[in-house]
C-alpha positions as CSV (number, residue, x, y, z in Angstrom):
1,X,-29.5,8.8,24.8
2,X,-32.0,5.9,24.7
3,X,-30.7,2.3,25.4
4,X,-30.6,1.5,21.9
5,X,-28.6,3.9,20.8
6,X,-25.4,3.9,23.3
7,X,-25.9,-0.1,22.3
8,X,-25.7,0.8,18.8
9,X,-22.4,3.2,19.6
10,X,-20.4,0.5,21.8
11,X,-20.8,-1.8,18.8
12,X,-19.5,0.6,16.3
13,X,-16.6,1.9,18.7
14,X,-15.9,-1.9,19.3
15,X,-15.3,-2.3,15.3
16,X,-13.2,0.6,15.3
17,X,-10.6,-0.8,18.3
18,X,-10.7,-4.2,16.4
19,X,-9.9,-2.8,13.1
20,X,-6.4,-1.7,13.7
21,X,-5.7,-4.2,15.8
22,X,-5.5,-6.3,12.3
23,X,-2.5,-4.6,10.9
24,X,0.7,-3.9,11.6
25,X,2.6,-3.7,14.5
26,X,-0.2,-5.3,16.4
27,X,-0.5,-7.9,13.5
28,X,-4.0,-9.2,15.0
29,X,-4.6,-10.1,10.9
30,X,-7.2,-13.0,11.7
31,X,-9.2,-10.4,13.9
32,X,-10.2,-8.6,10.3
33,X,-12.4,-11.7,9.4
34,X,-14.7,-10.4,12.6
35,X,-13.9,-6.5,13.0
36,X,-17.0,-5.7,11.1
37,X,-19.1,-7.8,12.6
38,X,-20.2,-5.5,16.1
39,X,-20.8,-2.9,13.5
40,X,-23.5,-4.9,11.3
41,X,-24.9,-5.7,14.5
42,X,-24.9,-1.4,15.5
43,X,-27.4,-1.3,12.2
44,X,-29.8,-3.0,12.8
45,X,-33.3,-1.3,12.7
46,X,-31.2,1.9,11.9
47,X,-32.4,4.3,9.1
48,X,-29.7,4.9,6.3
49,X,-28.8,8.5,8.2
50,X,-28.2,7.0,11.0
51,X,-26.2,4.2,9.7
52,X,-24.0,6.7,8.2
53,X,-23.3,8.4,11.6
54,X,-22.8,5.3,13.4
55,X,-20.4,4.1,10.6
56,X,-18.5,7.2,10.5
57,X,-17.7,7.0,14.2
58,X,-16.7,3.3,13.4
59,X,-14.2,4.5,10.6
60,X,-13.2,7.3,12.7
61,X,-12.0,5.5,15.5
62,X,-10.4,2.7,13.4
63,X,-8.0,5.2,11.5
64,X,-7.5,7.9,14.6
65,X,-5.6,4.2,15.4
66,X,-4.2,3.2,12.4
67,X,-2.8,7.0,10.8
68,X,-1.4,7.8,14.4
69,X,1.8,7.9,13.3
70,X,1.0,11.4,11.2
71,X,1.5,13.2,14.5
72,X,5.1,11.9,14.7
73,X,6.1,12.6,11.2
74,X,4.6,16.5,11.4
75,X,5.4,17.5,14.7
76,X,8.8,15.5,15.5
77,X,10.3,16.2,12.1
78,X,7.6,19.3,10.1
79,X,7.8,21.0,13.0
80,X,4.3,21.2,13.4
81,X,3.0,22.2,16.6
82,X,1.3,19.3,18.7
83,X,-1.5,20.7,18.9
84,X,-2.2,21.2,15.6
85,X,-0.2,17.7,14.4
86,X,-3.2,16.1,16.8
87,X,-5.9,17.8,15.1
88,X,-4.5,17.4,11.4
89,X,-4.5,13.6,12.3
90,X,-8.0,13.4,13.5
91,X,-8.8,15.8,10.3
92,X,-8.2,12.8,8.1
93,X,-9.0,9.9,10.7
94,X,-12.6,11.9,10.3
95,X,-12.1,12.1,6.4
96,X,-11.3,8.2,6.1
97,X,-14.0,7.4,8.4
98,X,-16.4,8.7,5.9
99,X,-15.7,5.6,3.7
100,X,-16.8,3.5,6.6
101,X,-20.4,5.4,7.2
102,X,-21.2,5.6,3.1
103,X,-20.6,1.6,3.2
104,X,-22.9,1.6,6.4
105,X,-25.8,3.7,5.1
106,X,-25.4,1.8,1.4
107,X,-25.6,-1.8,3.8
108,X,-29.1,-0.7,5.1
109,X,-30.2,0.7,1.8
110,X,-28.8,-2.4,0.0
111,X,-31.0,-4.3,2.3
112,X,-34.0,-2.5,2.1
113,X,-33.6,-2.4,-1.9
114,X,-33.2,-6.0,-2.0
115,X,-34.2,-7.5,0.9
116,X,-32.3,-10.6,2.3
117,X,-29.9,-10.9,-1.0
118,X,-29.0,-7.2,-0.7
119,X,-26.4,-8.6,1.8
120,X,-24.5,-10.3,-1.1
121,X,-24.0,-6.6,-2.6
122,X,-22.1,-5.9,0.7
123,X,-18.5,-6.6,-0.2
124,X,-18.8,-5.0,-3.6
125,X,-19.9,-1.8,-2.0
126,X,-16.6,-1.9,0.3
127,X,-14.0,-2.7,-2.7
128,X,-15.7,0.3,-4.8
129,X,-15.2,2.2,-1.3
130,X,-11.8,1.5,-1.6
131,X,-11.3,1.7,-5.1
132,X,-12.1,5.1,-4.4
133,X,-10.1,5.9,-1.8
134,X,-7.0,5.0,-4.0
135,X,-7.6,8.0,-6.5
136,X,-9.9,10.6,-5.0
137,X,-8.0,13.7,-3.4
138,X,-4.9,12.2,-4.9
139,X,-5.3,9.0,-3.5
140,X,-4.1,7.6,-0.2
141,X,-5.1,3.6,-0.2
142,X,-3.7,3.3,3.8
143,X,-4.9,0.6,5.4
144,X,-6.9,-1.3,3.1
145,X,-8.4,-4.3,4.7
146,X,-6.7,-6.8,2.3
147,X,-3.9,-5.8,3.8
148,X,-3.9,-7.0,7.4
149,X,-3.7,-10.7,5.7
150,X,0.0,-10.2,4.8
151,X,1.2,-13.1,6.2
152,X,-1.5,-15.2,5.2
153,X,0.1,-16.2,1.7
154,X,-2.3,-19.6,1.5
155,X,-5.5,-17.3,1.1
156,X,-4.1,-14.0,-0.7
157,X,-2.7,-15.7,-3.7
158,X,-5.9,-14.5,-5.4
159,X,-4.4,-11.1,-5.1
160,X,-2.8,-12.3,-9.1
161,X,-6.3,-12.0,-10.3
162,X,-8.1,-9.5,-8.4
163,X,-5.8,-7.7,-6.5
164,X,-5.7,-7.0,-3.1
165,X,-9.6,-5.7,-3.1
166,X,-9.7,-9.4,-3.9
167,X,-8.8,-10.4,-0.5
168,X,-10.8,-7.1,1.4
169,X,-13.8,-8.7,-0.2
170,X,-13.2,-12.1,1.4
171,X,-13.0,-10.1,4.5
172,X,-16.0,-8.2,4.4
173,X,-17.8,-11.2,3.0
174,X,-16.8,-13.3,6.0
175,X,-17.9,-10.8,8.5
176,X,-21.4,-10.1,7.0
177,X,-22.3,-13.9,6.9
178,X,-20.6,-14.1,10.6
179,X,-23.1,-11.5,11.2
180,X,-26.1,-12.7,10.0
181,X,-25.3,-16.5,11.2
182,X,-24.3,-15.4,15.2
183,X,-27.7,-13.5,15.2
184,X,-30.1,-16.2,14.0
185,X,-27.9,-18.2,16.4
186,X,-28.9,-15.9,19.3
187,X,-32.0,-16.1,21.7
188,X,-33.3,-13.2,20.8
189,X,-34.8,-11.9,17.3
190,X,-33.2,-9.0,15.3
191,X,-35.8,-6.3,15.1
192,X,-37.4,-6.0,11.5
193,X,-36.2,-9.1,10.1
194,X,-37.1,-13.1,11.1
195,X,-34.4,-14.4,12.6
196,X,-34.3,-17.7,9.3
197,X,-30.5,-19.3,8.7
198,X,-28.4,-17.4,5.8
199,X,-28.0,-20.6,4.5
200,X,-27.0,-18.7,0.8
201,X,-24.8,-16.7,2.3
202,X,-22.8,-19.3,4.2
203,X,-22.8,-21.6,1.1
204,X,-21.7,-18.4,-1.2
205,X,-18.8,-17.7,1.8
206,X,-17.8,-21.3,2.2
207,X,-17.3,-21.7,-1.4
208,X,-15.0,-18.6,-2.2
209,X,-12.9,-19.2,0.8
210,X,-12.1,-22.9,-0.2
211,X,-11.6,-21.5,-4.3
212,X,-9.3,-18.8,-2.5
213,X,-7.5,-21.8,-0.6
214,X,-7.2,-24.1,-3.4
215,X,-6.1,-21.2,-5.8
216,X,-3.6,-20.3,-3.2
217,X,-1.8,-23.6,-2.3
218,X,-1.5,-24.6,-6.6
219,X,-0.2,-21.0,-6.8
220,X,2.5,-21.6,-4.2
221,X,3.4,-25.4,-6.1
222,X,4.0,-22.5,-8.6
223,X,2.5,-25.1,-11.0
224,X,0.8,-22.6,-13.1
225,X,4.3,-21.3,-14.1
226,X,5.9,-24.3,-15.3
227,X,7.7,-24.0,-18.2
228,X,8.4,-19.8,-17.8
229,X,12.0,-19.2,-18.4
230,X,13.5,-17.7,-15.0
231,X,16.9,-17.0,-13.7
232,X,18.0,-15.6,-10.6
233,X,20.3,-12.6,-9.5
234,X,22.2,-11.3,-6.3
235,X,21.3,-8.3,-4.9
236,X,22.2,-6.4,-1.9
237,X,20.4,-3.2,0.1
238,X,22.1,-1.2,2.7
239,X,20.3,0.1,5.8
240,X,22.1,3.3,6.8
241,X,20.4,4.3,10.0
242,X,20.6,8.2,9.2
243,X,18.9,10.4,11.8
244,X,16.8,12.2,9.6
245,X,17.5,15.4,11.7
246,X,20.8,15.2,10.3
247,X,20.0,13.4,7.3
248,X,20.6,17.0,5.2
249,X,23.5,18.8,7.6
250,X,26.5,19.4,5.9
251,X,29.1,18.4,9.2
252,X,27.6,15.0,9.2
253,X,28.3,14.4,5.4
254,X,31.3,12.8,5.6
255,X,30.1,10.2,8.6
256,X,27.1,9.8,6.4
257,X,29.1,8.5,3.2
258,X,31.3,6.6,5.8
259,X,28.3,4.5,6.6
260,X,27.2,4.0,3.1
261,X,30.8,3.0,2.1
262,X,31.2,0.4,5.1
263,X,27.5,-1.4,4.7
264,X,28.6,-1.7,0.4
265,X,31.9,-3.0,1.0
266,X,30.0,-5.9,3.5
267,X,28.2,-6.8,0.4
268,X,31.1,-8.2,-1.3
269,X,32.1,-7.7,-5.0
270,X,29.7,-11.0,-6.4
271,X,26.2,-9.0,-5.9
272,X,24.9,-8.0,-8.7
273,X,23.6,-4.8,-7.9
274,X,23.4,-2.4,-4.4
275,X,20.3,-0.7,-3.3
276,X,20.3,2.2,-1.3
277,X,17.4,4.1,0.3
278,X,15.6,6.9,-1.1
279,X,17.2,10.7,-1.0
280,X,20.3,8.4,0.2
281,X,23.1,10.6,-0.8
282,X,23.3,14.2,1.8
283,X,23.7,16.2,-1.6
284,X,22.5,16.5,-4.7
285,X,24.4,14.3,-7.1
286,X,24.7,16.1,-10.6
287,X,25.8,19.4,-8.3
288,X,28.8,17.7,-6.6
289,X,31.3,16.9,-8.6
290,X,33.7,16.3,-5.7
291,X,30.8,13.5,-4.0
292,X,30.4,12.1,-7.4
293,X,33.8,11.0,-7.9
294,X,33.2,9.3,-4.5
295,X,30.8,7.8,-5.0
296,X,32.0,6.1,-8.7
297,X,35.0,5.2,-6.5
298,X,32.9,2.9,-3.9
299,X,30.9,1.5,-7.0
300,X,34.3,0.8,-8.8
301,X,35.9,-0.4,-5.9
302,X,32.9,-2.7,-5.1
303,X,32.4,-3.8,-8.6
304,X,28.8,-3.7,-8.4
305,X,26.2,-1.4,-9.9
306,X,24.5,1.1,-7.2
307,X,20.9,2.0,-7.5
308,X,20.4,5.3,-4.8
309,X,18.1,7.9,-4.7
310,X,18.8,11.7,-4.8
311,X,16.6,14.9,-5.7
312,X,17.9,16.0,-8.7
313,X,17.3,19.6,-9.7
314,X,15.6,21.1,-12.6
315,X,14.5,25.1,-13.8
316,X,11.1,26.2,-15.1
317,X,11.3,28.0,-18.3
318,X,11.3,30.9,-16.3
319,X,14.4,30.3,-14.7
320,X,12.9,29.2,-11.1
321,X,14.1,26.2,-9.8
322,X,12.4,22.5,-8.7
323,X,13.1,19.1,-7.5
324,X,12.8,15.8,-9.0
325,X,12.8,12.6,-6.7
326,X,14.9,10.1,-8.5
327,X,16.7,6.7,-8.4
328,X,20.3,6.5,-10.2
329,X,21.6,3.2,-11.6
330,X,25.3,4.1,-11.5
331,X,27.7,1.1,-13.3
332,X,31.5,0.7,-11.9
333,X,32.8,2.4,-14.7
334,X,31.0,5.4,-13.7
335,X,28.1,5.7,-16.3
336,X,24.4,6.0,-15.8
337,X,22.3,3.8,-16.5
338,X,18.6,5.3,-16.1
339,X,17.4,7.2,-13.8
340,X,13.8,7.0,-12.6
341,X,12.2,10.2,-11.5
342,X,9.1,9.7,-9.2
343,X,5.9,10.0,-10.3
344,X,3.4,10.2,-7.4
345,X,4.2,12.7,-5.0
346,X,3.5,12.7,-1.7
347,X,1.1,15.9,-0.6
348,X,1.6,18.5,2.2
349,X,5.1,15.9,2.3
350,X,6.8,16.6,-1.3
351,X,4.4,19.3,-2.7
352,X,1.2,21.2,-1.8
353,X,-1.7,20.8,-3.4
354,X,-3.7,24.5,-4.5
355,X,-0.6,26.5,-2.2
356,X,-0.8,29.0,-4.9
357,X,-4.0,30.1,-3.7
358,X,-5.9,27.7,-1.4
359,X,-3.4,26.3,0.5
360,X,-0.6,29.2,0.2
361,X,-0.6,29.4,4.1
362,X,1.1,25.7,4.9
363,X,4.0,27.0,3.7
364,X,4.3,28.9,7.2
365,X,3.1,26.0,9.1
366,X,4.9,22.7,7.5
367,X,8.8,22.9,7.9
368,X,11.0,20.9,5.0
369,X,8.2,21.1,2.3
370,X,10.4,20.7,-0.9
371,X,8.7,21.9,-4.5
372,X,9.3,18.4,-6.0
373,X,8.0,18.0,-9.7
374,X,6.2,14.3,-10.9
375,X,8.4,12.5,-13.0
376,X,7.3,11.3,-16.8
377,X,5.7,7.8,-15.2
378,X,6.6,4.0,-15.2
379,X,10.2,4.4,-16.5
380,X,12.1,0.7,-16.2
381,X,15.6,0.5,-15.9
382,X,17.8,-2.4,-17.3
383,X,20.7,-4.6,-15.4
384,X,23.6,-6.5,-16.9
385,X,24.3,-9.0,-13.6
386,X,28.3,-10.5,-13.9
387,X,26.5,-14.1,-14.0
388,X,23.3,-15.4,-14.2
389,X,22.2,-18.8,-12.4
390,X,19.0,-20.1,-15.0
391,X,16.8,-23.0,-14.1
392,X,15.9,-23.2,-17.7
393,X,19.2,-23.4,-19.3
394,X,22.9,-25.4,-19.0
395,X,25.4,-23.6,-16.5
396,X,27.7,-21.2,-17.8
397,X,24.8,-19.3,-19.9
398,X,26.2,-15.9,-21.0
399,X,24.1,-13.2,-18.3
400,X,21.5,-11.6,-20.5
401,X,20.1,-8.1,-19.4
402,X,17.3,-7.8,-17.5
403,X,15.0,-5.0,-16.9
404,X,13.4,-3.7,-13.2
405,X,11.6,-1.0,-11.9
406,X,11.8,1.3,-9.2
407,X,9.1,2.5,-7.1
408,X,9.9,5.0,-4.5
409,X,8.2,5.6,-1.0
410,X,4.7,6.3,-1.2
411,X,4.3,4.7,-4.6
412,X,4.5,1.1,-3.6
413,X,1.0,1.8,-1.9
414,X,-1.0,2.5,-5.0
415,X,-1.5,-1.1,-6.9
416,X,-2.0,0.2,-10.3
417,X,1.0,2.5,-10.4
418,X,3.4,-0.8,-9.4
419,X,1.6,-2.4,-11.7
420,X,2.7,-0.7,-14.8
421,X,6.0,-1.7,-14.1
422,X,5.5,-5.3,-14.5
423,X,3.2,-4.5,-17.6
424,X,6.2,-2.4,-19.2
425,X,8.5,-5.3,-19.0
426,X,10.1,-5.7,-15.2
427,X,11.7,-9.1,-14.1
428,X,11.9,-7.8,-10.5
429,X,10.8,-5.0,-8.6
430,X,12.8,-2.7,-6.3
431,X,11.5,0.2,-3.8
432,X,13.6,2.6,-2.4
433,X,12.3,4.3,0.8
434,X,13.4,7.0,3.8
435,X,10.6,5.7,6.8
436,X,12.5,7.6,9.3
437,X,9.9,10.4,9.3
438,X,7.7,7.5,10.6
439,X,9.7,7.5,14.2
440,X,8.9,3.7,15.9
441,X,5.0,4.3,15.4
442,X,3.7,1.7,13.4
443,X,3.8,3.1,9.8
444,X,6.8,1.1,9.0
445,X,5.6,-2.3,9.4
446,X,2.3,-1.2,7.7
447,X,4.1,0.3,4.9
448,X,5.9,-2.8,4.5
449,X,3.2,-5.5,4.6
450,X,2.2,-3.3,1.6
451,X,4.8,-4.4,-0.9
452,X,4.0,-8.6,0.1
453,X,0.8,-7.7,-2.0
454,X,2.8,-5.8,-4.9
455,X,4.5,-8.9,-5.3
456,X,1.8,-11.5,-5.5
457,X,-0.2,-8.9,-7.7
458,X,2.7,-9.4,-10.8
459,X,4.2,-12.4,-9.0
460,X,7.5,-10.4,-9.1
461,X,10.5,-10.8,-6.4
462,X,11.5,-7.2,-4.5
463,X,14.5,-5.9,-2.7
464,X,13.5,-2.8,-0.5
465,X,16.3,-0.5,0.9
466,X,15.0,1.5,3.6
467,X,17.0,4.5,5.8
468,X,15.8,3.4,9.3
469,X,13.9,0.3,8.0
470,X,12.3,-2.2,7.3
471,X,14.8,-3.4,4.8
472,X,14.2,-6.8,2.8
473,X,13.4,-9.3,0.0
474,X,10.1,-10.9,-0.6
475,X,9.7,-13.5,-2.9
476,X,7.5,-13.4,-6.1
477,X,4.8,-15.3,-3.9
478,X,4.9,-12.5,-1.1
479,X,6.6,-14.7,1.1
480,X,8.9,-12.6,3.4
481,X,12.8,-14.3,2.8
482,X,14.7,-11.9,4.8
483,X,13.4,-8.4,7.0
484,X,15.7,-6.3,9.0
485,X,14.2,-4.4,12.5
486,X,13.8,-1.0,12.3
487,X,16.8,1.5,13.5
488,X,19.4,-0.5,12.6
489,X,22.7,-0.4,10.9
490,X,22.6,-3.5,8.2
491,X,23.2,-4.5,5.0
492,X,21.8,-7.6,3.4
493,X,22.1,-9.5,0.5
494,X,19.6,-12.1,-1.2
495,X,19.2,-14.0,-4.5
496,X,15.9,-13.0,-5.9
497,X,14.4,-14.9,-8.9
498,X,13.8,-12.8,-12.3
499,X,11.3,-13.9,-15.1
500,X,8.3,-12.5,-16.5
501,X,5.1,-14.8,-15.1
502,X,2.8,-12.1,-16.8
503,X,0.1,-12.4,-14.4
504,X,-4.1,-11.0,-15.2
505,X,-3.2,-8.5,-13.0
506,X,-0.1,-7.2,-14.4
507,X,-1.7,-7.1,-17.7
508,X,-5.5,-6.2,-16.8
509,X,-5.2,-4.5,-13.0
510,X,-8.0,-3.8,-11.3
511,X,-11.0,-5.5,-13.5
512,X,-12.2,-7.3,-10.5
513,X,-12.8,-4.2,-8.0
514,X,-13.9,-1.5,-11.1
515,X,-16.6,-4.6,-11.8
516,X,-17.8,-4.4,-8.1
517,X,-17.9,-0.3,-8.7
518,X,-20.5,-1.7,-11.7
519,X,-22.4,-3.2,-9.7
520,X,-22.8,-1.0,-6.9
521,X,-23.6,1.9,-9.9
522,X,-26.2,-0.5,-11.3
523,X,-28.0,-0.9,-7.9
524,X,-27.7,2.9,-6.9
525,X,-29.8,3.0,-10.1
526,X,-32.2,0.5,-9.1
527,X,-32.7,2.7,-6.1
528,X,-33.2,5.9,-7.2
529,X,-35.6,4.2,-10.5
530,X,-37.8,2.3,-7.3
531,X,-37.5,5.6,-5.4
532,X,-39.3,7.5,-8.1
533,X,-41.8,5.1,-8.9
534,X,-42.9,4.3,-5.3
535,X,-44.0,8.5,-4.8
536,X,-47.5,9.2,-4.7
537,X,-49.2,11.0,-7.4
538,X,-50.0,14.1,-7.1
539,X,-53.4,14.8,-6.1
540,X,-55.4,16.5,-8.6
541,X,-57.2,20.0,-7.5
């Protein structure tokens, strides 16, 4: 291995260890604005198939960190041998990582194509990156870089506009110019390029991170919503603390509903409405009539509305059976509401993808693999609250309904899929999850910083009931009002604001990061057009 390549390597592995360091639990999130800088450094003087190596071990490295939290949930609670649980993991840590080494052989190409201003191009090959790790294979948009700026609420306001590939763009941005500026800093000259001062770079950088700032800080005066009717409503959510190995056993049912009934009767009769997690009751509700009658009893007894998830169970036309993952809003009286049937499943978790051919042998290997069914889509349910406290009109206004959706578990990570919510006619957002498969790795937090940028996206408050945590409220402007720890016994209870702010996002969702997919398709054309045009001519016999 010559000098220059084990120097190329440490740089790339040194990216990968800083990567997850930005998110959750670690919470590094101002190491994200330099991650990617020992990487851009591992390029230089690299050919685009060796960029693509180097990036891929990058990438690698970064998720084997940030996704090792799938061994817990398949080996402690699938059942899935160690062994293989490890080497599933490092499957998709080596899937993911192949994001990172396209972005790193399209950074030399986009360099060579353009030379010097192919670096501005940079950022918009990440977000299509991304983009596209939201949908392909199903989608899994873990750990995009937006995300380790959770807390940073005066720089992510953006997110309204552009999403959170908004803010992963900043990042990437920052760390290419931090790149280029550190080595025509250093002694000693890059390679193939002078060493001259990115002088347009730095100007571009400088002048979208004070726009970002500014944006931010009149967003949070919430000046741009002045005049928007908005009221505000009580809500509680109720942190069981189930084990989840005996989250389905029949001799811990009663203790179970015990819990549930002690954390709703803390809540106090003047909430509004009570969340519980998702799959929160130990049966199947429309199959129990005995549990049923319990459960209107608490919600009768309480006064309050409860919104719980249970699978609810459906036949085929053939007479074989199948899940749905829903939400019930139960009233006092004992009448539904709505129920909201989840629409993105969760793979090898809630179905598995091809198993009647394909993938027909992980039904030996994965243990607890339900065959749920997608539900009909973005389904909002409507609230009456007892009272209403309005900033718009005099007191004593009459409540009026108001409509919220419901996304459960996995959902709340895809943008777009929230998203429709808002654009269907939601005042506030709830999401219902079970994070106990999760153990105390890190996926919890992660999970959670998540939902800060669902809310800044439609500028829409949330409640989130999870089993074993993190259970909350964040405010329409992602800030964090309340959080529980995880594995813990609570219930908590927050006024959340309701109104309709009607954000560009909400209404036009991901123009910003399909207009950097444009780009990146426009100058892949470029290339292959020059490519063509630069080949000899053949030589005439």
């Amino acid at each position: 291995m010559t000098h220059s390549l084990a120097r190329s390597l440490a740089l790339a592995g040194a990216s990968g260890l800083f990567l997850p360091l930005s998110f959750p639990k670690s919470d590094l999130g101002l190491l994200a604005w330099v991650a990617l800088v020992p990487l851009h450094w591992a390029l230089d003087g690299k050919s685009k198939f060796q960029a693509f190596w180097i990036g891929w071990l990058s990438g690698t490295i970064a998720f084997t960190g940030m996704m090792a939290w799938v061994v817990t949930a398949m080996n402690t609670y699938g059942k899935v041998p160690l062994v293989i649980s490890y080497g599933l993991m490092l499957l998709l840590a080596a899937y993911l990582g192949i994001y990172v080494g396209l972005y790193s052989a399209g950074a030399v190409w986009f360099q060579i194509l353009i030379p010097r201003y192919g670096l501005f191009a940079l950022p918009c090959l990440w977000v299509t990156l991304e983009l596209i790790r939201t949908y392909a294979l199903t989608g899994l948009p873990w750990g995009l870089l937006g995300y380790s700026q959770y807390r940073q609420i005066e720089v992510i306001q953006i997110a309204d506009h552009m999403g959170v590939y908004g803010v992963s763009f900043l990042i990437v941005l920052m760390n290419v110019t931090l790149a280029e500026l550190l080595a025509w800093l250093m002694p000693l000259r890059r390679k193939f390029r002078p060493a001259r001062l990115p002088w347009e770079l730095i100007a571009m950088t400088a002048l979208l991170m004070i726009l970002s700032w500014q944006y931010s800080l009149g967003a949070l005066s919430e000046a741009p919503f002045a005049g928007i009717p908005r009221s505000s409503i009580s809500i509680g959510v109720v942190q069981p603390n189930v084990d989840q190995a005996v989250k389905w056993d029949t001799a811990y049912r009663e203790e179970t509903l015990a819990r549930f009934d002690r954390l709703t009767e803390q809540l106090g009769s003047a909430t509004d409405l009570v969340v519980w997690p998702e799959a929160a009751t130990p049966f199947i509700f429309e199959r129990e009539p005995v549990y049923q009658l319990q459960l209107i009893g608490l919600a009768n007894r309480v006064k309050t509305p409860i919104l719980f998830g249970s699978p609810a169970l459906r036949y085929y036309p053939d007479r074989q059976p199948y899940l749905l993952n829903s939400a019930y809003l139960l009233s006092p009286d004992g009448q539904l509401l709505g129920r909201y049937d989840k629409h993105h499943l969760v793979p090898f978790g809630e179905y598995i993808p091809l198993k009647s051919s394909l993938l027909s042998f992980l039904d030996k290997l994965v243990e607890g693999i339900g065959d749920f069914e997608a539900g009909p889509g973005s389904t909002v349910l409507t609230l009456t609250p007892k009272s209403q406290s309005t900033a718009s009109g005099p007191a004593g206004t009459p409540p009026r309904a108001v409509k919220f959706g419901v996304a459960i578990c996995y959902e709340v990570i895809f943008p777009n899929l929230v998203r429709q919510f808002a654009a269907n006619g939601a005042e506030f957002l709830v999401t219902v999850t079970n994070d106990a498969w999760f153990g105390p790795s890190a996926a919890a937090s992660q999970h959670f910083s998540m939902v800060v940028f669902r809310s800044i996206e439609n500028h829409l408050a949330f409640a989130r009931s999870a089993n074993t945590g993190i259970s909350g409220f964040i405010d329409p402007f992602g800030r964090i009002i309340e959080a529980t720890p995880i594995f813990t016994e609570q219930a908590l209870k927050a006024t959340v604001q309701v109104w309709r702010p009607d954000t560009f996002y909400s209404r036009h969702g991901d123009v910003f990061a399909y207009g950097c997919a444009i780009i990146c398709a426009l100058l892949f054309l470029f290339g292959m057009f020059r490519t063509k045009e630069s080949e000899p001519d053949p030589v005439p016999v």
